[in-house]
C-alpha positions as CSV (number, residue, x, y, z in Angstrom):
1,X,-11.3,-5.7,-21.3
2,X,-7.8,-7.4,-20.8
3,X,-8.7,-10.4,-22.9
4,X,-10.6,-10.4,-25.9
5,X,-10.2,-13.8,-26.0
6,X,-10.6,-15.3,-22.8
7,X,-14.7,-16.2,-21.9
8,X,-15.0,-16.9,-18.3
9,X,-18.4,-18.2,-17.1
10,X,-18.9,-16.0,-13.8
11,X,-19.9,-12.9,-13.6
12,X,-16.6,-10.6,-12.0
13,X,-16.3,-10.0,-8.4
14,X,-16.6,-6.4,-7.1
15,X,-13.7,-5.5,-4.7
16,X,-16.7,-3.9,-2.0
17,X,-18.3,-7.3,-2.0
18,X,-15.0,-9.9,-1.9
19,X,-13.9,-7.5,1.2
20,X,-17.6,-8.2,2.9
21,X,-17.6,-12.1,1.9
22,X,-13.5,-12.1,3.6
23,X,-15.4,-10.6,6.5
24,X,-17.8,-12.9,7.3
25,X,-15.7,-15.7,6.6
26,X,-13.3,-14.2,9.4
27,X,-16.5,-13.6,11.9
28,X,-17.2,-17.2,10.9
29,X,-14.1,-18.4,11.8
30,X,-13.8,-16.6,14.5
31,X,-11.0,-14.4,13.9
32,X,-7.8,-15.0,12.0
33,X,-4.3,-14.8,13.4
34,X,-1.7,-14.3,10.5
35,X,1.7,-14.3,11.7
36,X,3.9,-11.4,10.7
37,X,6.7,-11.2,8.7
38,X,9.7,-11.2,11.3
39,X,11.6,-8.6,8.9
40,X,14.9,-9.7,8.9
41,X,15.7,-9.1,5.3
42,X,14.2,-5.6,5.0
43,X,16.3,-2.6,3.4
44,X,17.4,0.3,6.0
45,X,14.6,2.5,3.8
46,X,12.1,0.1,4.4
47,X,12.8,0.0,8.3
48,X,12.7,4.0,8.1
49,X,9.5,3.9,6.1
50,X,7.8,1.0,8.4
51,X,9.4,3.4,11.5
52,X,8.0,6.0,10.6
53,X,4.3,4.9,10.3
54,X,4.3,3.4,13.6
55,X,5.4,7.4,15.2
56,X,2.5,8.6,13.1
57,X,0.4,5.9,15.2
58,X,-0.4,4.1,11.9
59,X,-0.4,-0.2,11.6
60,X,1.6,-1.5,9.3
C-alpha cells in the first residue's frame, strides 16, 4: 500500500498480464521497430559492460 490516500477506480494490473496484452498489441500491429539508442554518450564502463554481453551471445 503506497498510498493510504489515493482511491483509484481500477483494479491493478498484473505485470504477467500487461506483458501478454503488449504482445498482442505487437502481433496486432505487426511487429514494432524501435530504433536504438546510437550510444554516443555512454561511459567507457558501460561500453565494457554492453561489450561484454554481446561475447557472452546475450542482446542488449
Amino acid at each position: 500500500m503506497a498510498f493510504k490516500t489515493f482511491k483509484t477506480r481500477r483494479e491493478p494490473v498484473k505485470l504477467e498480464e500487461l506483458g501478454a496484452q503488449i504482445a498482442r498489441r505487437e502481433t496486432a500491429l505487426g511487429g514494432v521497430d524501435v530504433p536504438r539508442n546510437s550510444g554516443t554518450r555512454r561511459t567507457p564502463s558501460k561500453r565494457a559492460l554492453l561489450k561484454a554481453i554481446e561475447d557472452l551471445g546475450g542482446k542488449w
